[in-house]
Short mmCIF file of the C-alpha atoms (twelve columns), coordinates in Angstrom:
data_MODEL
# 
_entry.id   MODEL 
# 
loop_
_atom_site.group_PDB 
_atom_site.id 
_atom_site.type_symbol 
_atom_site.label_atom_id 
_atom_site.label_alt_id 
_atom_site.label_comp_id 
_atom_site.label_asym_id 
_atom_site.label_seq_id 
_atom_site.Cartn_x 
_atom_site.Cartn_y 
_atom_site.Cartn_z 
_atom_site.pdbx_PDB_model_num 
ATOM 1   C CA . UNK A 1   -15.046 4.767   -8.665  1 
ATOM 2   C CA . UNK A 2   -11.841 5.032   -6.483  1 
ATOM 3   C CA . UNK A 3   -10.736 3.758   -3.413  1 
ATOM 4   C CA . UNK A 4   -13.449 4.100   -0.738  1 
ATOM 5   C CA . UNK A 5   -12.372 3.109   3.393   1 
ATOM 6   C CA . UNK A 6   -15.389 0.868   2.395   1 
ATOM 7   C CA . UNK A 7   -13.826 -1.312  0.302   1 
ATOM 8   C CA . UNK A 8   -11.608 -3.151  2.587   1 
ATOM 9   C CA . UNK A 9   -14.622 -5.345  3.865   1 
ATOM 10  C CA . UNK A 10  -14.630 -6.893  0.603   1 
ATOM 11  C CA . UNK A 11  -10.622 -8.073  0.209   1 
ATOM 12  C CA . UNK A 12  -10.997 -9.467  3.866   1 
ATOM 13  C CA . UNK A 13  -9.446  -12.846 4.878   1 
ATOM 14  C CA . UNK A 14  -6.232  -11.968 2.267   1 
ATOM 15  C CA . UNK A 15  -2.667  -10.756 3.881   1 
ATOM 16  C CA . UNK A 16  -0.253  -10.529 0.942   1 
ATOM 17  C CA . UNK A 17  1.981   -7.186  1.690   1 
ATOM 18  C CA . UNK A 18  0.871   -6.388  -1.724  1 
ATOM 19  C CA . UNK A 19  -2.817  -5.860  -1.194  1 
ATOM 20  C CA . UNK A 20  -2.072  -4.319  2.255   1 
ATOM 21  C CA . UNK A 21  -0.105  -1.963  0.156   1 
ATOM 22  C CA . UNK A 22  -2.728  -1.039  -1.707  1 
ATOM 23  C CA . UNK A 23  -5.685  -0.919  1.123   1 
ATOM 24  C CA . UNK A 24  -3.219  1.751   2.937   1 
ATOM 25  C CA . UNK A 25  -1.898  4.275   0.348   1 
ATOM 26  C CA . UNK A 26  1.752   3.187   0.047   1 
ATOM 27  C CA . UNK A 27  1.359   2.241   -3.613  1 
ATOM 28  C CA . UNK A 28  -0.904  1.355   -5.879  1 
ATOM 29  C CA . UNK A 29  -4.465  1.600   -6.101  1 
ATOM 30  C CA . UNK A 30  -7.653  0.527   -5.770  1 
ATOM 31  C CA . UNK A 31  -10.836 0.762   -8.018  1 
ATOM 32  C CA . UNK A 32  -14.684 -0.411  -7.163  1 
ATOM 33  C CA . UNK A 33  -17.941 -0.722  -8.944  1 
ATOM 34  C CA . UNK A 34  -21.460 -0.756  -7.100  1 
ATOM 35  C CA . UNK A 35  -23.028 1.500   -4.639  1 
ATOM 36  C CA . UNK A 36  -21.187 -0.784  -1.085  1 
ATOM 37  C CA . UNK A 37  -18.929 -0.837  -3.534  1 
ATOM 38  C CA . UNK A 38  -20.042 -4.164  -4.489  1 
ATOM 39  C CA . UNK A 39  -16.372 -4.909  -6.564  1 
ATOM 40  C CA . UNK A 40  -13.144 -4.276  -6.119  1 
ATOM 41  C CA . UNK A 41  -9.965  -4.419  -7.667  1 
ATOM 42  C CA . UNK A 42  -6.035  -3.836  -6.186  1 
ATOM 43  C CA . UNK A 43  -3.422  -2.667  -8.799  1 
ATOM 44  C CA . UNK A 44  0.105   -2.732  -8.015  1 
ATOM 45  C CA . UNK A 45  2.887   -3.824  -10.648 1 
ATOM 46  C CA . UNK A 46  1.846   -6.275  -12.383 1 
ATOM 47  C CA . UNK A 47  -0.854  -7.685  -9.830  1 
ATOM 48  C CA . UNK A 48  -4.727  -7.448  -10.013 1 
ATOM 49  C CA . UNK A 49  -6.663  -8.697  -7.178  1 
ATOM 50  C CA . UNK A 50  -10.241 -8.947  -7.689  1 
ATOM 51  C CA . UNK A 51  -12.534 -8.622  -4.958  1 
ATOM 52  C CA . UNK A 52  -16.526 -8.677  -4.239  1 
ATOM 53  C CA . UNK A 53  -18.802 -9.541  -6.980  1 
ATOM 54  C CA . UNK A 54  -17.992 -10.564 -10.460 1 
ATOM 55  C CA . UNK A 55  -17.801 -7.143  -12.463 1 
ATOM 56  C CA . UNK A 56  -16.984 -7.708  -16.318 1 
ATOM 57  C CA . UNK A 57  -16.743 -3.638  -16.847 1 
ATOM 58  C CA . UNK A 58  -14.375 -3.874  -13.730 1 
ATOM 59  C CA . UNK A 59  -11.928 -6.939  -15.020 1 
ATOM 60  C CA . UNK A 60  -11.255 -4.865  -18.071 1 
ATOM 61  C CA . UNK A 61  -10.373 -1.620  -16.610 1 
ATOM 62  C CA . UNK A 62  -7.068  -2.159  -16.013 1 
ATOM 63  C CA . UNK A 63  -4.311  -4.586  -17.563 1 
ATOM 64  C CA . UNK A 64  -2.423  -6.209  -15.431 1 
ATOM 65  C CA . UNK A 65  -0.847  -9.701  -16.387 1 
ATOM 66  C CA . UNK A 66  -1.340  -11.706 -13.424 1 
ATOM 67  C CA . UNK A 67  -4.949  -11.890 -11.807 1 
ATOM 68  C CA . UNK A 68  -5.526  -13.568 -8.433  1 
ATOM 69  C CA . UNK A 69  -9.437  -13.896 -8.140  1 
ATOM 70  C CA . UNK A 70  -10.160 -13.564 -4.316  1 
ATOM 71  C CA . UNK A 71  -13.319 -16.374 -4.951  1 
ATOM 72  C CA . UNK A 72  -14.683 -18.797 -7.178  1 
ATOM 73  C CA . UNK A 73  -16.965 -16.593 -9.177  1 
ATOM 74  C CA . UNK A 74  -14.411 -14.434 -9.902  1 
ATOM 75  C CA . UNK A 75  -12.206 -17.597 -11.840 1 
ATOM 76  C CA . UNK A 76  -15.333 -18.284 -13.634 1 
ATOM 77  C CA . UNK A 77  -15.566 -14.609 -15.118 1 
ATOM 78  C CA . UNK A 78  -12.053 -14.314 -16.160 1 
ATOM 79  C CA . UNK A 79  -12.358 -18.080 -17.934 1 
ATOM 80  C CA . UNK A 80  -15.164 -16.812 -19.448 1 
ATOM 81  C CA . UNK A 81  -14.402 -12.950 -20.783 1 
ATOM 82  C CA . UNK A 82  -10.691 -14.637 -21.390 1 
ATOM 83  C CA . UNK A 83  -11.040 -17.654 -22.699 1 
ATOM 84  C CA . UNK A 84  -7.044  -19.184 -23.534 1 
ATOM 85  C CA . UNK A 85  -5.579  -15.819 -22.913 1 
ATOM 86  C CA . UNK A 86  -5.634  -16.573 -19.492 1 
ATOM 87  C CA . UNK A 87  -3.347  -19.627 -18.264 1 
ATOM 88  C CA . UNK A 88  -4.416  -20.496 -14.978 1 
ATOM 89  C CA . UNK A 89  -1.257  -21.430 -12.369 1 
ATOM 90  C CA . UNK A 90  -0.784  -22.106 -8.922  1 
ATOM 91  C CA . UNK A 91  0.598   -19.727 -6.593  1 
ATOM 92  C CA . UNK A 92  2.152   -20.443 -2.829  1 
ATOM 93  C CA . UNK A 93  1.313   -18.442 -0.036  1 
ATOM 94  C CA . UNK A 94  3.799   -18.548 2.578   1 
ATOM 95  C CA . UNK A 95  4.056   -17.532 6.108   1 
ATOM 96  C CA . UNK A 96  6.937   -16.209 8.335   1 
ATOM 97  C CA . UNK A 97  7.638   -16.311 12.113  1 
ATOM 98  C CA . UNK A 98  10.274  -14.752 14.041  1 
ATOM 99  C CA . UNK A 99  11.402  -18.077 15.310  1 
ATOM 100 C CA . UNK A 100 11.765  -19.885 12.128  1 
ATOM 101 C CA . UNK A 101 14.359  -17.667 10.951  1 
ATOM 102 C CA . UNK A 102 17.915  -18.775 11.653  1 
ATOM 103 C CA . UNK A 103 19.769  -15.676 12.055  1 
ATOM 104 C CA . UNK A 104 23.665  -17.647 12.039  1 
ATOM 105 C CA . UNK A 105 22.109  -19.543 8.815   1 
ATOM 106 C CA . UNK A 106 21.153  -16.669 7.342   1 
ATOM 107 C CA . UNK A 107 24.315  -14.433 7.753   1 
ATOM 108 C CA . UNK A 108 26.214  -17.645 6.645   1 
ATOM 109 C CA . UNK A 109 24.180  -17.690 3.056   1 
ATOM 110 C CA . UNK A 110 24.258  -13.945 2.768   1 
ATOM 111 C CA . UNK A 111 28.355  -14.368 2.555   1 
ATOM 112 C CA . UNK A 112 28.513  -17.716 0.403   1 
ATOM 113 C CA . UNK A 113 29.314  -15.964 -2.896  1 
ATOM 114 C CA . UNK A 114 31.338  -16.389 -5.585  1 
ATOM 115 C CA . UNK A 115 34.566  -14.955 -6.415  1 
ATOM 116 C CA . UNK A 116 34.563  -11.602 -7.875  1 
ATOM 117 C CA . UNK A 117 31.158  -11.232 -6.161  1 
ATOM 118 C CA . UNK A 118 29.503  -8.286  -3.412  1 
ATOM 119 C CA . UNK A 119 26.587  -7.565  -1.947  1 
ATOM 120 C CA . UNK A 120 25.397  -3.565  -1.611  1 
ATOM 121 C CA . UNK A 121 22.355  -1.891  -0.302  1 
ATOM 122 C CA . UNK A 122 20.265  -0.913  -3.043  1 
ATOM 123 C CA . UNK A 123 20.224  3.305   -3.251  1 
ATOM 124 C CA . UNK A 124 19.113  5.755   -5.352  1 
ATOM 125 C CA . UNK A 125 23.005  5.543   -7.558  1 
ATOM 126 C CA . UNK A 126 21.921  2.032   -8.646  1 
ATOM 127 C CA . UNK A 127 18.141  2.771   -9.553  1 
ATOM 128 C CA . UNK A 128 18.603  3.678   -12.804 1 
ATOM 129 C CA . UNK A 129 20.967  0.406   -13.687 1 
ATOM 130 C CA . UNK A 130 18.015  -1.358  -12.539 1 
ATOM 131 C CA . UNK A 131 16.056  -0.146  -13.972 1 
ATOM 132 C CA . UNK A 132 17.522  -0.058  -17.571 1 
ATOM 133 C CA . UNK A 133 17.348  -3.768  -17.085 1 
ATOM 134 C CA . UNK A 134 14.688  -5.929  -18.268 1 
ATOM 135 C CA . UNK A 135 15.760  -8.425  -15.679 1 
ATOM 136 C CA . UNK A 136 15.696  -6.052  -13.008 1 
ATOM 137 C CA . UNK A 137 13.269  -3.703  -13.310 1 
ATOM 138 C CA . UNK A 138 10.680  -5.482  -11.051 1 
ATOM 139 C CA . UNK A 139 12.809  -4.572  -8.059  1 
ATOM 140 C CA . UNK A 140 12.185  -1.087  -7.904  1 
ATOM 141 C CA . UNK A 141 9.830   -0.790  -10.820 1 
ATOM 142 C CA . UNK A 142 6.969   0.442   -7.659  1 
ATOM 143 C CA . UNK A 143 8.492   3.687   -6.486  1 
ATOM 144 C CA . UNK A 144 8.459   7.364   -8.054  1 
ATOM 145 C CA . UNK A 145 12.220  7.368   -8.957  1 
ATOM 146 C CA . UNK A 146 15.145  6.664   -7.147  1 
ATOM 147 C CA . UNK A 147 14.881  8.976   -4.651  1 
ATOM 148 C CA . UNK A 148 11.585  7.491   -3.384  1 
ATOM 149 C CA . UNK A 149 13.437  4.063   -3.352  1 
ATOM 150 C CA . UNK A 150 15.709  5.617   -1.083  1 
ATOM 151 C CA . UNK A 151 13.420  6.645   1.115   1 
ATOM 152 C CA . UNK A 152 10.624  4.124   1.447   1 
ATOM 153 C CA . UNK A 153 12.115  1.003   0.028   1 
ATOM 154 C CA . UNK A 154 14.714  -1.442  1.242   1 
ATOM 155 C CA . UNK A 155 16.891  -3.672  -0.983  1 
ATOM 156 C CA . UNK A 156 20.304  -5.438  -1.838  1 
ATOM 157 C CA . UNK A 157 22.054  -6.482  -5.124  1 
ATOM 158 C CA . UNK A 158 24.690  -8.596  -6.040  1 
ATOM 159 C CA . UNK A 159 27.889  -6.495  -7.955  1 
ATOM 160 C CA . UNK A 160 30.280  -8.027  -10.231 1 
ATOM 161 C CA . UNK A 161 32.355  -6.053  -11.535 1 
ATOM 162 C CA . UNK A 162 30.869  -3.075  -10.496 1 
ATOM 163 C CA . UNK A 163 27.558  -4.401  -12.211 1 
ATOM 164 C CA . UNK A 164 24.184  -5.746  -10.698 1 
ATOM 165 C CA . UNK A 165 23.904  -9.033  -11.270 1 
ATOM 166 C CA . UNK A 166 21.150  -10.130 -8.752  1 
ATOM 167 C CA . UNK A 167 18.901  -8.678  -6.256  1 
ATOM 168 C CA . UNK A 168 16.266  -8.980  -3.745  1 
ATOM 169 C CA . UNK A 169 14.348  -5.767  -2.709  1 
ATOM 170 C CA . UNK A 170 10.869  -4.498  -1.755  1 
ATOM 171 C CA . UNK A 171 8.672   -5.187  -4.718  1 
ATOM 172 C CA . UNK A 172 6.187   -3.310  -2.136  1 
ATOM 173 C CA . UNK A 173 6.013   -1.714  1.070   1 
ATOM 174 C CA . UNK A 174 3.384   -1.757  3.659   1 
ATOM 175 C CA . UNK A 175 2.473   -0.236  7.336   1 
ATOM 176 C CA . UNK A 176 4.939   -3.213  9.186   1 
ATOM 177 C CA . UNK A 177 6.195   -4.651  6.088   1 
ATOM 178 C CA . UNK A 178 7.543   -5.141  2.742   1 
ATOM 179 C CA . UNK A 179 6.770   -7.916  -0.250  1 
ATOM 180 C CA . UNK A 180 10.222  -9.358  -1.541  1 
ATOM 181 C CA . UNK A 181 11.548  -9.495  -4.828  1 
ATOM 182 C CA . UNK A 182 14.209  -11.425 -5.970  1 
ATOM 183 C CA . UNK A 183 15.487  -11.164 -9.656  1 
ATOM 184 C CA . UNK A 184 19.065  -12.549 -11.057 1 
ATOM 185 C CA . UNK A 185 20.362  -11.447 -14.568 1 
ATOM 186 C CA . UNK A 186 20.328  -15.009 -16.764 1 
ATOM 187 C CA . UNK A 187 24.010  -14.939 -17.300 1 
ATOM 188 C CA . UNK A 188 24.201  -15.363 -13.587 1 
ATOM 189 C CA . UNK A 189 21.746  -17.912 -12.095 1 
ATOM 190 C CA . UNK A 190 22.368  -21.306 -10.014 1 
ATOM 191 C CA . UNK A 191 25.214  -19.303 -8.362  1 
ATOM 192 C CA . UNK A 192 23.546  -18.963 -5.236  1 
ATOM 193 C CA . UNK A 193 23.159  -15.289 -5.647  1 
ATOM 194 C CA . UNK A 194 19.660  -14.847 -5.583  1 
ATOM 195 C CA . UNK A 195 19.611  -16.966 -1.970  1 
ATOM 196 C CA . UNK A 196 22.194  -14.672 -0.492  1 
ATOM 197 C CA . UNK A 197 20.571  -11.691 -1.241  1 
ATOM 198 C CA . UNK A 198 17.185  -12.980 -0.061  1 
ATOM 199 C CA . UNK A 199 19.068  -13.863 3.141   1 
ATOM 200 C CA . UNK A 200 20.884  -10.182 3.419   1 
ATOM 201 C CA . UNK A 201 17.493  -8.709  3.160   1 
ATOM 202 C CA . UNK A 202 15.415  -10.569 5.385   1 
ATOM 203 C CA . UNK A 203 18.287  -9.970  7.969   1 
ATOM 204 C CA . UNK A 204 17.464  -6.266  7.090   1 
ATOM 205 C CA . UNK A 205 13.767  -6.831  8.325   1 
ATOM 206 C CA . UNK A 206 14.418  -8.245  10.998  1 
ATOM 207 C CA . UNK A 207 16.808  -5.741  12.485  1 
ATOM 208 C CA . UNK A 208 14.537  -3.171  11.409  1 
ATOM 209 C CA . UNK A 209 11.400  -4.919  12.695  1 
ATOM 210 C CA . UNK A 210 9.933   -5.296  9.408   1 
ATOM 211 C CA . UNK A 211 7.274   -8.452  7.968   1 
ATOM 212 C CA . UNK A 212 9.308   -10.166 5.083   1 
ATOM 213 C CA . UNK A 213 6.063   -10.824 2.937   1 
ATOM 214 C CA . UNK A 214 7.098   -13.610 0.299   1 
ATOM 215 C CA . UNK A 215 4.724   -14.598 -2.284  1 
ATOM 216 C CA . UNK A 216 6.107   -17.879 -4.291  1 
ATOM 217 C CA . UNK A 217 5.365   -17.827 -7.981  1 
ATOM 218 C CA . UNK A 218 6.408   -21.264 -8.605  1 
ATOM 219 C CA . UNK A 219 7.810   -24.541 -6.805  1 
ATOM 220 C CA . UNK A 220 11.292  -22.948 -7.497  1 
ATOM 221 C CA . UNK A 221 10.507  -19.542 -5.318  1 
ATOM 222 C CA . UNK A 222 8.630   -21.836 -2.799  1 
ATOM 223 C CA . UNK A 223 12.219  -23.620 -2.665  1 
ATOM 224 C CA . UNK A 224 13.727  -20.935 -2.419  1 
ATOM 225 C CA . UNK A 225 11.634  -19.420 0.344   1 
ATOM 226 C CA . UNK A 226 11.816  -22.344 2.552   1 
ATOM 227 C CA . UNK A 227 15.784  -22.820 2.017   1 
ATOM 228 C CA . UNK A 228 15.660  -19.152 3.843   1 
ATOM 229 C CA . UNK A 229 12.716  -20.184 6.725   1 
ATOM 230 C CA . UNK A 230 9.655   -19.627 5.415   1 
ATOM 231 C CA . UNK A 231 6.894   -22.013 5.608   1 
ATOM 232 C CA . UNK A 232 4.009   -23.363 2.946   1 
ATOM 233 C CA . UNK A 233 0.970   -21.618 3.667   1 
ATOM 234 C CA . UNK A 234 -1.434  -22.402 1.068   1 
ATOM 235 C CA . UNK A 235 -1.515  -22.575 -2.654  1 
ATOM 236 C CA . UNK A 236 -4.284  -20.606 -4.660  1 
ATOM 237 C CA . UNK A 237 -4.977  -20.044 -8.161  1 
ATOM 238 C CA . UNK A 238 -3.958  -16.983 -10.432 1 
ATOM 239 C CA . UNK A 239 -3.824  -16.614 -13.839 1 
ATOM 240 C CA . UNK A 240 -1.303  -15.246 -16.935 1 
ATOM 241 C CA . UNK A 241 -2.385  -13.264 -19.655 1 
ATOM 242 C CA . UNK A 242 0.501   -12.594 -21.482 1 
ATOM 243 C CA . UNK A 243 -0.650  -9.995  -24.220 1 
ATOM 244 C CA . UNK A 244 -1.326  -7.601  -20.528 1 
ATOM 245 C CA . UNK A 245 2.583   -7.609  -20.075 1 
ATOM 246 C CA . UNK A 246 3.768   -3.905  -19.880 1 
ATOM 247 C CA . UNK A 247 6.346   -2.972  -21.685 1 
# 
C-alpha cells in the first residue's frame, strides 16, 4: 500500500528532515502494510525507517542499506530475517538552535581554505560532475536532475582547479528545512574543507530561514557537527547491510 495521511501517527516522536521529507511529498516515499496501516516504512536515498509493527513482507520490499528501526521490535526482526548481514551501529541525533550558532565563527571557517582553494554555490552546471563521482553523488543524488537541484535544493562545493573537491548540500529538503550532506573527495580530506563548506551552508539557512537538520553517522560527523554549533541529542541504533548498497 502507499502513503496514506494515516500513516504519520505511526513515525511520531521522530524529527530527522529526512523522514519529514518523506511524510510531506518533497522526496521519497512511503509504503504501509495493515488495514490503520499497521507498518510503515520511509525511503529516501539510502535510508529506511521502519515504523509500526514488525512486518517481515514489509522489511524486504525495498533495499535500502541503512535501516533505523523506530522501536525495539523492529531491531529484533531485522536481527532475525538478517542475521550478520546487518551490522548494527550507533547513530547521533543532533539538535540546532538559533543561538548556538556563531555567525563571526562561522564566516571565519567558511574562508579558512587552502591555497588554490574556492567555495561556489552548487547549480545545475556542477550536477553532473557530482554526480559522475562516486564520492559525491550523495549530495544531489535526491533530486530529478540538475535542474530540480536548482530549484529545490541548496548547496556549496569546494573547487580546485576548477574541480569539486568537497561539498556540503541538501541530502533532503523539507517544509522549513533541509538534511545536510557533507562529502570530500579522498585525495582531499583533513584540509578543513569539508568544515568550511558545512559552515558556508548553514550560513545559507540561516539567512534564508531554513532548519539545518544534521544527522551524525559516526563520532567523526558528531565532531564535526559540534565544531560548527550543533549539540548531542541522542544516539540510537541503525544498522548496515552492505550487499543493499546501490550501485
Amino acid at each position: 500500500m502507499e502513503y496514506g495521511a494515516s500513516a504519520e501517527a505511526l513515525f511520531r516522536g521522530w524529527k530527522p528532515a529526512m523522514l519529514r521529507a518523506c511524510l510531506q511529498g518533497h522526496m521519497g516515499r512511503i509504503l504501509t502494510s495493515g488495514a490503520g496501516p499497521d507498518s510503515a516504512l520511509a525511503l529516501i536515498g539510502d535510508f529506511c525507517f521502519l515504523a509500526g509493527r514488525p512486518d517481515r513482507e514489509l522489511l524486504g520490499r525495498e533495499r535500502a542499506p541503512i535501516l533505523i528501526p523506530l522501536s525495539g521490535d523492529w531491531e529484533a526482526l531485522i536481527r532475525r530475517e538478517l542475521g550478520e548481514r546487518a551490522r548494527s551501529f550507533p547513530r547521533y541525533a543532533t539538535r540546532e538552535e538559533p543561538e548556538s550558532f556563531d555567525r563571526e565563527k562561522l564566516a571565519a571557517l567558511s574562508e579558512a581554505l587552502p591555497e588554490g582553494v574556492r567555495l561556489t554555490w552548487i547549480g545545475e552546471e556542477l550536477y553532473p560532475l557530482l554526480m559522475a563521482r562516486s564520492w559525491s553523488r550523495d549530495l544531489c543524488g535526491n533530486f530529478q536532475d540538475g535542474a530540480d537541484f536548482a530549484r529545490r535544493g541548496l548547496g556549496v562545493a569546494a573547487l580546485w582547479n576548477g574541480e569539486p573537491v568537497a561539498g556540503a548540500a541538501s541530502y533532503a529538503v523539507c517544509d522549513g528545512g533541509i538534511e545536510i550532506e557533507i562529502d570530500t573527495d579522498p585525495r582531499f580530506r583533513r584540509q578543513g574543507l569539508a568544515r568550511a563548506c558545512g559552515a558556508r551552508l548553514i550560513l545559507a539557512c540561516l539567512d534564508r530561514g531554513l532548519s539545518p537538520g544534521w544527522d551524525a553517522h559516526d563520532r567523526r560527523s558528531l565532531a564535526l557537527a559540534e565544531q560548527l554549533g550543533y549539540r548531542l541529542s541522542h544516539s540510537y541504533t541503525a544498522f548496515w547491510v552492505e550487499d543493499w548498497v546501490r550501485t
